[in-house]
Each structure stands twice: as C-alpha cells, then as structure tokens.
N, C-alpha and C positions, 0 to 999 in steps of 0.2 A: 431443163432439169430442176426440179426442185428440191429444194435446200433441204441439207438432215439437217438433226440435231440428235444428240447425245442427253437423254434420261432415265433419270435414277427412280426407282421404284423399290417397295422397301414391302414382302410379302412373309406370313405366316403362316412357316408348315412344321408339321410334324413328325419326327422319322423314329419310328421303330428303333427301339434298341434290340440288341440278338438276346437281350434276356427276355423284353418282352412278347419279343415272338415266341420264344421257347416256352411259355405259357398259354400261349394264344395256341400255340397249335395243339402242344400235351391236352387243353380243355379237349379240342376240339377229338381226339384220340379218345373210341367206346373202349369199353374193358378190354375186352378181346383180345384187340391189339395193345395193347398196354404193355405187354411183358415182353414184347418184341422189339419194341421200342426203346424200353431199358436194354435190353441186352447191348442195342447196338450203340448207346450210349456209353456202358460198361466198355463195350470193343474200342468207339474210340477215346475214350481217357482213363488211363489206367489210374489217375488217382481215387474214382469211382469205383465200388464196389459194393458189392451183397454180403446183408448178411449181420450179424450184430454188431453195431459197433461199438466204439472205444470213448473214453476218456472225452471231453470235449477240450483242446488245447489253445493256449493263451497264442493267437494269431499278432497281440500287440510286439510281446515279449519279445518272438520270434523275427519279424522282420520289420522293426523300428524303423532302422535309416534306408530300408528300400521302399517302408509305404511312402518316406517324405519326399520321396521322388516321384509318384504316382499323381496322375491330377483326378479331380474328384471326378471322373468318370471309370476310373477304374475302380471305385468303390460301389459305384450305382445300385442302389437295393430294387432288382427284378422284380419284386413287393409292390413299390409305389407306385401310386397312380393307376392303380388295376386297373377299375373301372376305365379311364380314361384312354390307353391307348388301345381299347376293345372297340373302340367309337372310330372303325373304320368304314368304308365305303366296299365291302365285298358284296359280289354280286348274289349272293344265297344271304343275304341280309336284309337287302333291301328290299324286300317281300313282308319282309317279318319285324319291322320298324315298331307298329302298331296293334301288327294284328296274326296270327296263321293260318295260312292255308294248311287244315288241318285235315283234312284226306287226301288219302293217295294211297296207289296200291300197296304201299309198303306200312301203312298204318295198322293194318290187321292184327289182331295180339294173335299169341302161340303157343301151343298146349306144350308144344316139349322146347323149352326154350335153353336146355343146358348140356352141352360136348365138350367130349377133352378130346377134339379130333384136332390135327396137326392144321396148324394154317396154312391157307392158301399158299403164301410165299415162300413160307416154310418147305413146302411140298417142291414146291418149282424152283428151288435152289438145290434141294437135295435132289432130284433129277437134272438139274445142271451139271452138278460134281459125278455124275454117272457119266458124262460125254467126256471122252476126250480133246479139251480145249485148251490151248496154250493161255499164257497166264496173262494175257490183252484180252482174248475172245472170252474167254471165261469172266470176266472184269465189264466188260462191254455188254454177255449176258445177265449179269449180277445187276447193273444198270435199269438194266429194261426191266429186268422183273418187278426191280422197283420204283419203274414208273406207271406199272400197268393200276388201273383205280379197281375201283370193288368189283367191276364186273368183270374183270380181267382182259380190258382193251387196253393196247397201247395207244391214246389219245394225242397224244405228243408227236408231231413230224421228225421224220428222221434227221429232219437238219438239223434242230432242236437240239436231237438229242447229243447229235455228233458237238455241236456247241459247248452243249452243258460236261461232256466227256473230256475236250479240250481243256476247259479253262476252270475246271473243278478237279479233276483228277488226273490231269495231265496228259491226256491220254487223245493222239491224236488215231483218230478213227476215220474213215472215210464211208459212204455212206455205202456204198455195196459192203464192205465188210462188216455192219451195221444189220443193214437187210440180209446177210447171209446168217448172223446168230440169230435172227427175231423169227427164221425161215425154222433153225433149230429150235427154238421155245414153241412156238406154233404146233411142232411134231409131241409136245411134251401133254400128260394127262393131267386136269380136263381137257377133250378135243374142243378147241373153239379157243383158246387163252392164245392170247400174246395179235389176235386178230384187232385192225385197225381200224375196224365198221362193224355193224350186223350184218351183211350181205357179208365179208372177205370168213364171218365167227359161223355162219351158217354154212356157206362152202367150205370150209377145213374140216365138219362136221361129217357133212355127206360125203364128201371124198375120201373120208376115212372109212364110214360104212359101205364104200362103194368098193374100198380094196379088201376091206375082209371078207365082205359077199354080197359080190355084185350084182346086181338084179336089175330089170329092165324100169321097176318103179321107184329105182335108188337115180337113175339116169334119169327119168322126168324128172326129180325134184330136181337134180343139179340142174337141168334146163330152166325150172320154174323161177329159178335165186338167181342164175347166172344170168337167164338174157328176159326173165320178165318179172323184177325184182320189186319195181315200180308199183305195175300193175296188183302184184302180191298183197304188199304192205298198204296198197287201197281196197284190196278186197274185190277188184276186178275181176272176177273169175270168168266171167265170160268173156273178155278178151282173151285172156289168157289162154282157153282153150280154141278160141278163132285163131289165134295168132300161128295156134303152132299143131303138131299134127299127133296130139291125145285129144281120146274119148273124154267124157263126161267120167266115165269109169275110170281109166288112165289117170285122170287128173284127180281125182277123190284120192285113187292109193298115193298116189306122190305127195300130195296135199300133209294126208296122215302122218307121212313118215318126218315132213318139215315140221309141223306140230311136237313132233316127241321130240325135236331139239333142243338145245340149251340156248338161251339166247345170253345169259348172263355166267359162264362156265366160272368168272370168277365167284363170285355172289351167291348160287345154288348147286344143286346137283340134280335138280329135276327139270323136266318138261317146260313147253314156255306156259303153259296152262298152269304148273304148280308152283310153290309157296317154297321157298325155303323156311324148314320149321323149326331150325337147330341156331340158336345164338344166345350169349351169354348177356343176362341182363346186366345193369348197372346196380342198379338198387332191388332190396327186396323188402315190402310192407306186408305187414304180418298183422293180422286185426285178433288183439289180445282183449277179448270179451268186450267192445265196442271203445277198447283204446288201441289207436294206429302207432306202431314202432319202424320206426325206419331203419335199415339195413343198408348200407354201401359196402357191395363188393371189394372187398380189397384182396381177391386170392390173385391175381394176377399183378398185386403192388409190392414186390417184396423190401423187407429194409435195408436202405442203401446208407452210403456212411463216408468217410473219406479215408483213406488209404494211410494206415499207420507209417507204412514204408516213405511215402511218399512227402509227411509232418515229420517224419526224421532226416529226410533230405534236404527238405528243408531249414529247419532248425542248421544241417551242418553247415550247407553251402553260405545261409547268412552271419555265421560266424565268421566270415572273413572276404569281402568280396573284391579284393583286391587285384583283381586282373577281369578284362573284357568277359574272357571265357565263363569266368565264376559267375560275372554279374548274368549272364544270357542262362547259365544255368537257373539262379534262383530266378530271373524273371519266366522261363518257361513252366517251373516247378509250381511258383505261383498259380500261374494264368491258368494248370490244369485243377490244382487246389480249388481257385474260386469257383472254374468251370462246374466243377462237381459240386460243391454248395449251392450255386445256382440252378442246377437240377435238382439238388434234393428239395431245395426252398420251391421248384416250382412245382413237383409234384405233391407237396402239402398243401402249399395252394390247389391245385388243382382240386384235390380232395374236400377242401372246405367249401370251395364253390360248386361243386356238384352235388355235396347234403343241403347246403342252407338253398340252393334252389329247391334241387326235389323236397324236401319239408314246408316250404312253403307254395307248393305244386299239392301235395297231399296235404295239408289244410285246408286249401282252398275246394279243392274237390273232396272234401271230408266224406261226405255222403256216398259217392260215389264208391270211394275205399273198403265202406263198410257193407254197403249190398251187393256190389258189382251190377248194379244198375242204369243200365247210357242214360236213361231220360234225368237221372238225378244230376248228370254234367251240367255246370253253371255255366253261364259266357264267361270266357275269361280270353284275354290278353298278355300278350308278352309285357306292357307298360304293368297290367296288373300285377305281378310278380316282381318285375322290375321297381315297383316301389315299394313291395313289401321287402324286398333283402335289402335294396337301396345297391345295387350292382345295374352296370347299364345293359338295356335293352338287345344289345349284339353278342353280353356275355350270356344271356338268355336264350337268345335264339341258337348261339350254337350248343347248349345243353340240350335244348329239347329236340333239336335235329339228329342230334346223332346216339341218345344215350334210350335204352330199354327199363322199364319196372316189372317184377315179375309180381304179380299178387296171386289170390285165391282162386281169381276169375281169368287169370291166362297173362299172357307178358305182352306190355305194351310199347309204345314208341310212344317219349313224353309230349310228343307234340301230337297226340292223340286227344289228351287231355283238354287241349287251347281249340277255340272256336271263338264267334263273334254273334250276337245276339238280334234278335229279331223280334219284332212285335205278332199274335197272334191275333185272329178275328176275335178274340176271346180280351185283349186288350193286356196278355202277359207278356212280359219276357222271358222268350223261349232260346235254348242254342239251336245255331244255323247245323248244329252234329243232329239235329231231331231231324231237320228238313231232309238234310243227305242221307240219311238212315231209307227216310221215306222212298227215297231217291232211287236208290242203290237196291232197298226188296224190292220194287215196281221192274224195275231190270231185270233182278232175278229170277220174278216170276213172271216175264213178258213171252210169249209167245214169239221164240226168236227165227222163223220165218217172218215173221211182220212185227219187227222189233219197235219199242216204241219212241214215238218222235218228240222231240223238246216240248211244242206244243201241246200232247197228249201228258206228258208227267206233271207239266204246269197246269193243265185241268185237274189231274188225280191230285197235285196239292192243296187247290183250291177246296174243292169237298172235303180235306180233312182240313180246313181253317186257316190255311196260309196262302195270303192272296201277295204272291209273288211275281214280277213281271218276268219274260220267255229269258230275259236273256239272265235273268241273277241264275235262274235254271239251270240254263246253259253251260253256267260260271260253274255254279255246283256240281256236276256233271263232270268236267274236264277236271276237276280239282278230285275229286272218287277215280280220274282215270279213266274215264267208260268214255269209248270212243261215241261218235254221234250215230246213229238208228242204221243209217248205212252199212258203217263196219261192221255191225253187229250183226246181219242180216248172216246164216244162215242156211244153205244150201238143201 
C-alpha cells in the first residue's frame, strides 16, 4: 500500500455576489420582458416601489450604531467591478469571445416590430387562476410556467424541478403530482406550451386538432410524429411511406397539416414556415437629415424608489435597539432597504450599458444607418466594440444576443450588425454578411426539387470573386440555418 501524504494547495476563484448576478442577468433581460421583471421584484420587496419618488434620506444618520456592526460586505457596491465579473465561462459566450456568428434564422429584421399584447406568461398564469387548484398545485404550476424558456418548453427534468420546489419554496412535491399540473398547462392556449420536446409540442398539437375534428389526415400525422418522428425531421419521406400503410397522397395531406404547426407556441403564433413579426425593439435610430439619434426604449422601465414607509420604520426601530426582537427588526428593514437600492442601482446600470453599446454599434456601422444598405456593413467584432466602450467582451455579447434596433429600414437583432471579414479576388476587405447574403439568395432561388449542394454554392461564389474553400461554405450555411441539399429536397 503506498504511503499518502496530506497537501495544501492554495487556488484562485471567483464568486459572484447576488448583486452581481442581479445585473448580469437584468443586462441579459430584452425590453419586453423588463416590466415583468419589475413587478416581481416590486412583489417580493415591499420596500420597492413605483412611481415618483421622495426626498433622498441621510442612511448615515439613521443607522449609525447598526452599520458599525455590519462587515464591509454588507456595504458591497453591485457597481464595482462591472466589467469584471461579466468575464464568466457561459456557454453562449464562448462563441462570441472574438467574433459572431452573425446569422441565423432569427437575424431577419421586422416590418411590424411593436405590440402591447399580454405576455406569454402573463397569459399562462392567468389561465392558471381559471383552474381550480389548491394553493400547492397552483404554486407548483406558477413554477413550471416559469421555468418554460422562450419557446415555451419545459427543459428542465422533473426531478429538477421537484428539487428546486423543495429547497426554494419549501414545497415538497413529488414527481406525479408535478407531472399531473404540467399535464394541466399543457391543456392551456397556445396548444404545444408546457411540452418537453418537439415531437411531445407537436403531439399535443395534433391531438387537439384531432378532438375538435377529427379526420383520417389528422390520424396520419399523429402516426407520422408518433412512430416515424426520426425519419420526419430527416426528411425521409420514403420510408416513411414504406414503413406504414399511406399513399403518396395520404402522406402529402398529413405532411401539410404538421407543417401549419407551431413548433415554438412559446416564441410565435404562426406556422413552423412563419416568422414571428411582432416584438418590441430596444433601441430606436432615427436619421435626422444625415445626423444618427439614438433612442432607448424605456416604456417598459418605470421609476422605482424606495418606500417612504418603510425609511420611517426604520429611522423608528433604530432609535432604540434594545432587545433581540428590535435588533432582527431593523436588520430585516435594512437588508430589504439595500435590496431595493441594489435593484434600482442595477437597472441604471443596465440602462447605461445598453446606449453606450448600441451608440458605439451605430457609429461603427454609420453608413449602414443612414442608407439601410447590407453591402455598407463593415467587419466588425465584439473585441471591436469592446474597446471602444472599454466594457468586456461577454458584457457585449449578451447585448447583442438578446436586444433588437428598430430603424427606417426594419427592426434588427444587434448581432446582425457583427460579422468577420474576408479578403476578395479583388484584394479588399469585404464582410463574411456579403458572402451569406450570396449564400442564402442562391437557396432561395434554387430549384428545390434538386436543391443545391455545398459544392455547387462554393462554385457560384467563386464566379462572383470569393474563392472560398467547401467547408467555410458549409460553415456559412449552417450559421444562416439552411439545412444541407438533402433536407431541402422537396417532393
């Protein structure tokens, strides 16, 4: 047996504070949801509140001899150090280091980019309160709705969640009674939400069109998702129809009917072919006679403040803190005071780091601003941006991920904007957005009986001057979205 031995190692990490998470994630939070956000902040701390405030009050005056008991981590300014604890290792980051992948299908700008329609979760709570649920199951659905992500799947295992129900909210759940309220969201409109896949969001679908009117081409499809789901999403169509006992015919009308599904019930309200076309931008640039104005949204920011009630309670309780009780009083009083400063302080921040990006985003693409011209898009980079505001490169990336610009020329997604640069036969630097452009109309107008092959688009760029090899192609290609020649293929 060989000998241990006992050593000390001595390592440096880093650990989030809750203030600066609570900034890190508000960034990350588009307009939209912003106001939902507040509220549920306003719900849980009543020292928070809307609305105009008051007086700003002398915090030294007030609690003198209970700050001298507080160590300097209860003072911590959620401020400091911005940049710095942005400089994590998330996995939607690590893409975006240097550079963007700057298409995908959700790049597309938007003619109508503004509704005051009820939010998704908004919706699906207020059909919660329509059921009659005792006040665990109702608590358990509140839960789930908000863990469903934008397309409205529940990604999260139910064990998970039953976990996170236990040792957060106290609430011991066992996983059928779990799966019996996600059984009732699931029944909730859009048909598809609260599903745990596309195949279970596609089934909830059909089955619902199957109970209002049923038809023998509502029954192929549930066949086609249920037992040849595989084959579907490859685009197998001839197995499909070997495997099982529809026509050519048969299989076309069932085909259709999957087609006009939601595949995303949280995220749009159309077809898997269609576009959701309704969201609220961030920013709006306004080209005032060839001078660019920037505009941040703040109708969904209202002013928050801190609770005069609440600076009177405390002023009383630290006039005398003479018993345990008093003292657990003003430290509670406290702890929700700073809470709520720490939210106001983080969404001012937020707000200064989403103009000085966008304004140095719309500098940068100046040209672009004022003709609404793609070809006029420069290469740019996240580092590029990142050194002109001097904020680091992960507080960038989740700006441009998640936030829209509405201009002249239609509403974009700011990572529309970012691309990476390439030399042409002509000996300029071009954006790799010119190449995909190319890319993407050659698709569109491809004869999609014999769609075309990586191979063939990397010829069609060579004739127009970009001698690119098959597979950056390829690259390009899967970054636009557009499956490979196969899928595309066309019956």
């Amino acid at each position: 047996m060989g000998s241990q031995r006992l050593t000390q190692t001595q390592k440096l990490l880093q650990k989030l504070s809750p203030q600066q998470i609570l900034i890190m994630k508000l960034l990350q939070i588009p307009t939209m949801e912003l106001s939902t956000r507040i509220k549920e902040e306003i719900m849980q701390n009543p020292a928070l509140e809307e609305g105009e405030g008051h007086d700003e009050y002398e915090e030294d005056e007030i609690v003198d001899t209970f700050d001298d008991e507080q160590s300097d981590d209860d003072h911590y300014d959620p401020l400091d150090d911005f940049d710095d604890y942005l400089k994590d290792d998330d996995e939607d980051d690590a893409a975006y280091k240097y550079s963007v992948n700057n298409s995908s299908p959700d790049d597309k700008h938007f003619e109508a980019p503004i509704t005051n329609e009820t939010s998704f979760q908004d919706s699906l709570m207020e059909q919660l309160g329509f059921r009659k649920l005792d006040d665990k199951k109702y608590k358990i659905g509140a839960y789930i709705i908000g863990n469903l992500d934008d397309a409205g799947y529940l990604s999260r295992p139910i064990s998970g969640i039953a976990d996170d129900l236990l040792f957060t909210q106290n609430i011991d759940a066992t996983e059928d009674e779990i799966r019996e309220v996600l059984n009732i969201i699931q029944d909730f409109d859009p048909a598809g939400v609260g599903a745990t896949n596309l195949q279970e969001c596609l089934l909830i679908q059909l089955r619902r069109i199957d109970e209002e009117k049923p038809s023998k081409d509502c029954d192929n499809a549930i066949e086609v998702i249920e037992k040849h789901f595989d084959e579907f999403t490859k685009k197998h169509y001839d197995k499909i129809v070997a495997r099982s006992e529809m026509s050519d015919e048969e299989f076309k009308c069932a085909l259709d009917i999957i087609l006009s599904l939601n595949p995303k019930p949280g995220g749009s309200t159309g077809s898997i072919s269609q576009e959701n076309n309704y969201i609220i931008p961030d920013f709006t640039v306004i080209n005032n006679g060839g001078e660019l104005d920037l505009q941040l949204n703040n109708r969904n920011t209202p002013e928050l403040h801190v609770s005069r009630d609440f600076m009177d309670m405390l002023k009383e309780y630290s006039a005398g803190k003479d018993s345990p009780e008093k003292r657990e009083a003003v430290a509670f009083i406290k702890n929700k005071i700073d809470s709520a400063n720490w939210f106001i302080d983080a969404i001012k921040q937020r707000q200064s780091t989403l103009y000085v990006t966008m304004k140095a985003i719309m500098d940068y693409q100046r040209d672009f601003f004022l003709t609404g011209d793609e070809g006029k898009l420069k290469p740019m980079i996240l580092k590029d941006i990142s050194d002109k505001v001097g904020l680091d490169i992960s507080t960038i990336s989740r700006v441009a991920n998640s936030k829209y610009v509405q201009t002249a020329y239609g509403t974009f997604q700011l990572k529309y904007f970012f691309s990476e640069g390439l030399i042409n036969d002509e000996g300029e630097e071009v954006s790799t957005r010119e190449v995909k452009k190319i890319v993407r109309e050659s698709v569109e107008n491809e004869d999609k009986s014999n769609p075309l092959t990586d191979d063939e688009l990397t010829a069609i760029l060579k004739e127009k001057g970009y001698t690119i090899a098959r597979r950056t192609v390829a690259k390009y290609r899967e970054q636009l979205g557009i499956p490979v020649a196969r899928l595309r293929k066309v019956l």
